[in-house]
DRENKOL-928055 format. One record per residue (C-alpha): residue number from 1; residue in three letters; chain; z, x, y. Coordinates in steps of 0.001 Angstrom, whole numbers. Example, Ala and Ser with C-alpha at 12.3 -4.5 7.8 and 13.67 -1.06 7.14 Angstrom:
<atoms>
{1 "ALA" "A" {7800 12300 -4500}}
{2 "SER" "A" {7140 13670 -1060}}
</atoms>
This chain:
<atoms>
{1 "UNK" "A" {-17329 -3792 9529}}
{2 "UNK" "A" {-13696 -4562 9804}}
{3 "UNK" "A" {-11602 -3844 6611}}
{4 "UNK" "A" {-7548 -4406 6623}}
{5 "UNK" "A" {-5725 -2113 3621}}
{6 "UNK" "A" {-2124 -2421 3014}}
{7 "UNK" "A" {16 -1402 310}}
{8 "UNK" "A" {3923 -1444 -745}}
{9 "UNK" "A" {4244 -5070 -640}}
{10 "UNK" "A" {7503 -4385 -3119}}
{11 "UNK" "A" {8231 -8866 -4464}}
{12 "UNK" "A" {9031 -8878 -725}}
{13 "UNK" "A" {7385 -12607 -364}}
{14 "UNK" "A" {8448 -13613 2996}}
{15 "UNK" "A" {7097 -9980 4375}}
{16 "UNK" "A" {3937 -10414 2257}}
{17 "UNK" "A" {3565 -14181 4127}}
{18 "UNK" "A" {3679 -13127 7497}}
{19 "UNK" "A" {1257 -10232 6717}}
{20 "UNK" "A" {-1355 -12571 5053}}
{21 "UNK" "A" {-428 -14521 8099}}
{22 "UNK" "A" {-1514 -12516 10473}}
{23 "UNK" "A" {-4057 -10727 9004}}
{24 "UNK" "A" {-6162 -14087 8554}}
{25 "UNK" "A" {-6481 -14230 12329}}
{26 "UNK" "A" {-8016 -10693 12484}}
{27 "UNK" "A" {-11117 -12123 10224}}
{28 "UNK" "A" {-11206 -9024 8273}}
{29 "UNK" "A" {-14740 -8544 6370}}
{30 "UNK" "A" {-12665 -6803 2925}}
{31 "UNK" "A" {-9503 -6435 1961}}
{32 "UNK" "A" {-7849 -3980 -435}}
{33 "UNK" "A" {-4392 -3678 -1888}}
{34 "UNK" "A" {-3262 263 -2498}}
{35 "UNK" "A" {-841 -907 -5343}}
{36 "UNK" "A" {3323 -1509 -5533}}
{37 "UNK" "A" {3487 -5225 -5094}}
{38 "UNK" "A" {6361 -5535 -7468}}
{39 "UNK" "A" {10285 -4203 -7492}}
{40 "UNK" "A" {12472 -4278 -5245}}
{41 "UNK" "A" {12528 -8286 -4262}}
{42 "UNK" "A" {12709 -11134 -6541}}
{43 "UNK" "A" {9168 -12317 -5878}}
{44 "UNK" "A" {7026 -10234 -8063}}
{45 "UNK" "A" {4895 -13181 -9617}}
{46 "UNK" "A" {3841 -14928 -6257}}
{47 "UNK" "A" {2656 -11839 -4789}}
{48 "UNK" "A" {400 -11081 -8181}}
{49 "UNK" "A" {-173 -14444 -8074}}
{50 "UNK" "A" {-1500 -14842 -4648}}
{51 "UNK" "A" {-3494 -11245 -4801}}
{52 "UNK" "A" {-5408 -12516 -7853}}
{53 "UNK" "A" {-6127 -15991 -6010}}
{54 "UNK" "A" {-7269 -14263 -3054}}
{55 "UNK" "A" {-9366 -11518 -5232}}
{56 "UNK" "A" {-8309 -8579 -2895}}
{57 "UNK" "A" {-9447 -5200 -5173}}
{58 "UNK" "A" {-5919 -3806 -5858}}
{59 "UNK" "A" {-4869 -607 -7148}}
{60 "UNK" "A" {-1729 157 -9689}}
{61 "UNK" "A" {1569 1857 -7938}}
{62 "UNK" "A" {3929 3881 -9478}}
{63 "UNK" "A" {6086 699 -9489}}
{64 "UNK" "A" {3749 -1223 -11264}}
{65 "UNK" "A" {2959 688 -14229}}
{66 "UNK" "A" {7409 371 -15240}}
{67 "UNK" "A" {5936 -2638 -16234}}
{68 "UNK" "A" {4585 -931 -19161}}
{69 "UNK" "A" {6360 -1144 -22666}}
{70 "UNK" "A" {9546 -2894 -21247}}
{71 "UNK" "A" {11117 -5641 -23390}}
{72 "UNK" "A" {12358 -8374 -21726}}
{73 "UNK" "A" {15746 -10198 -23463}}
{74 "UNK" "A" {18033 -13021 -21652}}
{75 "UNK" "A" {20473 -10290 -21327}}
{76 "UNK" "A" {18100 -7939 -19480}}
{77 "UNK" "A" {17540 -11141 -17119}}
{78 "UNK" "A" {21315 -11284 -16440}}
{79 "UNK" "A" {22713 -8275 -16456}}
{80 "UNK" "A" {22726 -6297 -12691}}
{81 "UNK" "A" {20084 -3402 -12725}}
{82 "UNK" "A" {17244 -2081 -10929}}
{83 "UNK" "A" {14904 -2838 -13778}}
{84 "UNK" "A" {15665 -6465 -12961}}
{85 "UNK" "A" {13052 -6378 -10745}}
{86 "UNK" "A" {10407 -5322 -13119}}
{87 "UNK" "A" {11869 -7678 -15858}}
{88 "UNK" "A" {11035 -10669 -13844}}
{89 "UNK" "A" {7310 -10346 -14102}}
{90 "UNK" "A" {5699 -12570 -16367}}
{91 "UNK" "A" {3449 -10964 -19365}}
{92 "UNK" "A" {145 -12220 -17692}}
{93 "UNK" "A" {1045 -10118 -14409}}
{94 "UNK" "A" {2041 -7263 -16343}}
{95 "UNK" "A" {-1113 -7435 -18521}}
{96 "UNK" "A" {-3632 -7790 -14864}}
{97 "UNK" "A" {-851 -4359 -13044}}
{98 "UNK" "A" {-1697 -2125 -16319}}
{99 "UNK" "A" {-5070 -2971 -15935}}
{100 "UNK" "A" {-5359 -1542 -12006}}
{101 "UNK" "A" {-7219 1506 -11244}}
{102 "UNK" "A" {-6061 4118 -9551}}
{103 "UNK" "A" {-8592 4991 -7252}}
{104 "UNK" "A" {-10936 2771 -4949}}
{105 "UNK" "A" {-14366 4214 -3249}}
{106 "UNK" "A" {-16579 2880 -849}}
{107 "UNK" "A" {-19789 5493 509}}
{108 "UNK" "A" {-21081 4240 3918}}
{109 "UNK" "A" {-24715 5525 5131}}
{110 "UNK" "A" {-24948 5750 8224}}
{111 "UNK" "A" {-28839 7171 9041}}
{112 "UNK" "A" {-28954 10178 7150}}
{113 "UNK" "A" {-25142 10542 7475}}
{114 "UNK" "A" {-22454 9432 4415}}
{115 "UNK" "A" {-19138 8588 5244}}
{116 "UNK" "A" {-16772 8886 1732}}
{117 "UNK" "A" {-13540 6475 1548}}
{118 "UNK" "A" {-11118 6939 -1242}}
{119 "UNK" "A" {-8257 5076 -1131}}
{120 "UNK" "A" {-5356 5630 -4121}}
{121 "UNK" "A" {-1633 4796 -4396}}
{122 "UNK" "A" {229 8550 -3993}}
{123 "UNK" "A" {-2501 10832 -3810}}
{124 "UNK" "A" {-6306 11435 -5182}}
{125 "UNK" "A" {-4101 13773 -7970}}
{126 "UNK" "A" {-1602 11918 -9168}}
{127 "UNK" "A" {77 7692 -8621}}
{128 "UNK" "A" {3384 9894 -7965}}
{129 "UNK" "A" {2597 12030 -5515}}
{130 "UNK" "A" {3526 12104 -1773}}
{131 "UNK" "A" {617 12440 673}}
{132 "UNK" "A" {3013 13201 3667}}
{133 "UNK" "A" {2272 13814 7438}}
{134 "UNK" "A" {3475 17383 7432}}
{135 "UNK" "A" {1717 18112 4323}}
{136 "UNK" "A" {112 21377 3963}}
{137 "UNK" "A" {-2907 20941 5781}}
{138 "UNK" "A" {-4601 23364 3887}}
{139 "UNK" "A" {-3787 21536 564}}
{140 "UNK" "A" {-4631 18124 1639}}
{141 "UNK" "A" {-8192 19489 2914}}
{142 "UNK" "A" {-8571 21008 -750}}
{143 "UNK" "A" {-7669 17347 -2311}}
{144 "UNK" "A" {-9981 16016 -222}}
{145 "UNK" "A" {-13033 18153 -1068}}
{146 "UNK" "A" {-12236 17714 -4688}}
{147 "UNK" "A" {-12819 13863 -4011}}
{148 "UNK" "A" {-15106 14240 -1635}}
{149 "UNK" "A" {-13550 12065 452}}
{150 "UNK" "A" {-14140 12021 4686}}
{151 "UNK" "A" {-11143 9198 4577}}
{152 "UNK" "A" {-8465 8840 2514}}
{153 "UNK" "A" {-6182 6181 2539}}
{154 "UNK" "A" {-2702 6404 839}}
{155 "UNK" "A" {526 4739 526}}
{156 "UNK" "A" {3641 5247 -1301}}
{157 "UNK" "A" {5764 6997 1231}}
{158 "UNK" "A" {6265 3718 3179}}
{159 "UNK" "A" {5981 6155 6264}}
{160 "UNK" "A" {2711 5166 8601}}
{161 "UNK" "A" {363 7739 10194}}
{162 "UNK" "A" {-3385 8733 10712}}
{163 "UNK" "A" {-4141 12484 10636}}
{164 "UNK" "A" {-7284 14015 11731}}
{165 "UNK" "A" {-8103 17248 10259}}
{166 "UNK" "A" {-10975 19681 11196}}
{167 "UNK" "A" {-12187 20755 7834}}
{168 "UNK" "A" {-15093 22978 9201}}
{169 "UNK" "A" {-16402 23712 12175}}
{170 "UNK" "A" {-16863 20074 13519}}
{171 "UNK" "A" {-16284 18097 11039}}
{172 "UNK" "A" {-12995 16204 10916}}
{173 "UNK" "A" {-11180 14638 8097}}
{174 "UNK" "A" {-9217 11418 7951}}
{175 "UNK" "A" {-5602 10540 6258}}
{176 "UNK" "A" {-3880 7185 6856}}
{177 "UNK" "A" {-1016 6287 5430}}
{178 "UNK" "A" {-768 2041 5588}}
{179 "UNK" "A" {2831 2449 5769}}
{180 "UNK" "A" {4793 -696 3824}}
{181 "UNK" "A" {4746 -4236 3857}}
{182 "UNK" "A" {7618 -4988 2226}}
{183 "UNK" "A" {9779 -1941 2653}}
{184 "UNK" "A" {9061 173 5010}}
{185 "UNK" "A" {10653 3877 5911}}
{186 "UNK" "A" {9598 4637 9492}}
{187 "UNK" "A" {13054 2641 11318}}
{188 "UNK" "A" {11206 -214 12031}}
{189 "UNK" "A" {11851 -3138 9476}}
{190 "UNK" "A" {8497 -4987 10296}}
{191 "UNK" "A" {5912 -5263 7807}}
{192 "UNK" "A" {2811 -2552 8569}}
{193 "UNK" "A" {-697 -2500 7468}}
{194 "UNK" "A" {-3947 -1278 8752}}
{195 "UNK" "A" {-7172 -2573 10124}}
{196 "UNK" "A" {-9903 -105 10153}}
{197 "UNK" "A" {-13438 -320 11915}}
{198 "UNK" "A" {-16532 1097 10604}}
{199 "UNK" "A" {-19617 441 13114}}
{200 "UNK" "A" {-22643 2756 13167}}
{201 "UNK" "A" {-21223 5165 15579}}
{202 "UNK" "A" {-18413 6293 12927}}
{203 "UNK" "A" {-19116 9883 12041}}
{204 "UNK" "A" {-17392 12739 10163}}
{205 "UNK" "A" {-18497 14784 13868}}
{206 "UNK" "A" {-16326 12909 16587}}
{207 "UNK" "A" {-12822 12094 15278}}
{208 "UNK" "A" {-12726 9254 17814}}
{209 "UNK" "A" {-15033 7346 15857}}
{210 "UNK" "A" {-13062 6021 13142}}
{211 "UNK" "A" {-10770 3641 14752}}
{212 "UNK" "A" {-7619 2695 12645}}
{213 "UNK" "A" {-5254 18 14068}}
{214 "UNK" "A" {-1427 -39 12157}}
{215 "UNK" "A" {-443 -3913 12512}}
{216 "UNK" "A" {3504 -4812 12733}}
{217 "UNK" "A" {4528 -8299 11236}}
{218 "UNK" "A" {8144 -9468 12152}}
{219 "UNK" "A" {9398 -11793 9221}}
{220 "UNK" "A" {12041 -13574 7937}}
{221 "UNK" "A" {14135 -10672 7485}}
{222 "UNK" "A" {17259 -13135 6437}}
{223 "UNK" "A" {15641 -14477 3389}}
{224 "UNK" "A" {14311 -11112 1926}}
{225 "UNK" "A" {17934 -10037 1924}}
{226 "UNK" "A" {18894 -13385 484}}
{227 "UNK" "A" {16575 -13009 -2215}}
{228 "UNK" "A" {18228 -9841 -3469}}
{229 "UNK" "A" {21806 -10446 -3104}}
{230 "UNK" "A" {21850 -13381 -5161}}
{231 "UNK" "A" {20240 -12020 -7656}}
{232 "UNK" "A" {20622 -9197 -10114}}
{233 "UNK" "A" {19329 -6643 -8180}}
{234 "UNK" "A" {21620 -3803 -7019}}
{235 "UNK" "A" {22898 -4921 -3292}}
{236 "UNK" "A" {21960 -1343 -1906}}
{237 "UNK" "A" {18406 -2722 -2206}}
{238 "UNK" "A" {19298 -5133 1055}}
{239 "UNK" "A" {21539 -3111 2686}}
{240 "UNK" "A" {18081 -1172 3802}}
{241 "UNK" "A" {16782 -4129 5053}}
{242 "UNK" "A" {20129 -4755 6484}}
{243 "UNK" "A" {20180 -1442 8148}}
{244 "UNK" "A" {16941 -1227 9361}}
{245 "UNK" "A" {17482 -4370 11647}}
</atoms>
């Protein structure tokens, strides 16, 4: 089974097209969303838009919950500010983001072995919290016994990786971080997400058998960056994209 995850898609349209792009050539059997598709960008309502139309099981972002209690006026739709972004999305997005869990999990059986997948936004704890690289190793390996998770997918740090982790003698655990579509962290401006392979050979007991792939989409860099100088979003927001080039 192939399933492609991404996450951090941040209004970023023209990085969220070129993903969908190329991930409809991989043929992927799911597809999940780990939450953030809005702020940032000016696009907010065409990605929700285009996630519902497509169905792809989402989960809420940090970003996504601002959308909670915030009153929209002409002014706030005019005036430059970061909560532009958020102010853009229209009430029947807002009502499907607050709506999102926060945590997704699959169980595979594989003979008399289960393989756990939990995929959430930050962390299994908490939308907010950073599930970095150089993490503890000791406290990630707790976090992951309290979910009782083999595989734990994450974004929110916009930073890609996939760490295997011995948790006992023999058995290995599984972090990936999908990195960002939209906005990503790691010096290279290209959109990132993740195809992963489950076939009946993937086992907790050989750390080769999960095979992860991180994707890079090149995109029409120009027109995010268009998208947020003319607007009322702060111009520090594209002068990432601008330096990341």
């Amino acid at each position: 089974m192939k399933i492609a995850l991404f996450s951090d898609v941040h209004a970023n349209l023209p990085a969220f097209k070129a993903m969908l792009e190329d991930l409809d050539k991989q043929g992927p059997d799911a597809v999940y969303c780990l939450g953030d598709l809005v702020g940032y960008n000016v696009w907010p309502n065409e990605v929700i838009a285009e996630i519902r139309r497509r169905g792809i099981a989402t989960l809420a972002g940090n970003h996504d919950l601002k959308v909670e209690n915030l009153i929209t006026t002409p002014q706030s739709l005019s005036e430059p500010s970061k909560k532009y972004a958020y102010h853009l999305v229209e009430q029947h997005h807002r009502d499907y983001l607050l709506t999102l869990p926060a945590h997704i999990r699959l169980e595979f059986k594989q003979g008399s072995e289960k393989l756990n997948v939990i995929m959430a936004h930050g962390s299994t704890r908490s939308v907010d919290e950073y599930t970095l690289f150089d993490t503890e190793e000791k406290q990630v390996l707790k976090m992951m016994e309290e979910a009782n998770a083999d595989l734990l997918f994450v974004g929110h740090s916009h930073k890609p990786y996939h760490r295997i982790m011995e948790s006992s003698v023999g058995v290995f655990k599984h972090v990936i971080n999908l990195g960002s579509v939209g906005k990503p962290k790691d010096g290279d401006v290209r959109g990132c997400y993740v195809l992963l392979t489950i076939d009946k050979s993937s086992s907790v007991l050989d750390p080769e058998s999960i095979k992860v792939e991180f994707r890079r989409v090149a995109y029409d860099l120009d027109k995010a960056i268009k998208g947020i100088l003319e607007s009322p979003l702060p111009d520090e927001f594209a002068q990432v994209l601008i330096e990341a080039r």
